[in-house]
C-alpha positions in Angstrom: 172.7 197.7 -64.4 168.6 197.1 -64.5 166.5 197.6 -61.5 166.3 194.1 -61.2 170.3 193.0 -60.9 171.7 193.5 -57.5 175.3 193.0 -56.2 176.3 190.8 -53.5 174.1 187.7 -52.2 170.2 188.5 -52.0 168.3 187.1 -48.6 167.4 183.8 -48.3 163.6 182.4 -47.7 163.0 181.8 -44.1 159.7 180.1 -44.3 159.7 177.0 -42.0 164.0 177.3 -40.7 162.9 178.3 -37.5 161.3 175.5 -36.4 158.1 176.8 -35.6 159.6 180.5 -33.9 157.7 183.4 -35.5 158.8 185.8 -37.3 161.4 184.1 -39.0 163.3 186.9 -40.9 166.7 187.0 -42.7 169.5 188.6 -41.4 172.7 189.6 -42.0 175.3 188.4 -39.8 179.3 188.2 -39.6 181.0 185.6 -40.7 183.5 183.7 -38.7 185.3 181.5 -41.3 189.2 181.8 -41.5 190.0 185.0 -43.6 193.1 186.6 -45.2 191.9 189.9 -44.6 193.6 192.5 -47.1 191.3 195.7 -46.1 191.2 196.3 -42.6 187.9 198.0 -42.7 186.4 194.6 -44.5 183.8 192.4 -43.1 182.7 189.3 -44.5 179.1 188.5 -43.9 176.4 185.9 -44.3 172.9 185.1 -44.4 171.1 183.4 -41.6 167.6 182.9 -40.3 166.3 185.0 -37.1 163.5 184.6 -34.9 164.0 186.1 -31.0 168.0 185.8 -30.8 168.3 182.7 -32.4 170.2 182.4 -35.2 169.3 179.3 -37.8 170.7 178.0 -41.3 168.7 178.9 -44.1 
């Protein structure tokens, strides 16, 4: 695998998603969707926008 190739999602941008709340900075964040869970130590997660403690889509 090259430098460049990742696995899993990469961040989104966040540039104007938080409605005006600076700094607006991905994060990673649980998901909450309904799960068959085979691995009890797994943990789906998400991208979202961040500014303060709000969360926003991206």
């Amino acid at each position: 695998m090259s430098s460049e190739q990742r696995m899993g999602s990469s961040p989104p941008r966040c540039e104007h998603k938080c409605y005006g709340c600076s700094p607006c900075e991905a994060t990673q964040v649980p998901t909450t969707r309904d799960v068959t869970i085979q691995y009890s130590n797994y943990e789906p997660e998400g991208w979202k926008c961040k500014c303060g403690p709000a969360l926003y889509s991206p």
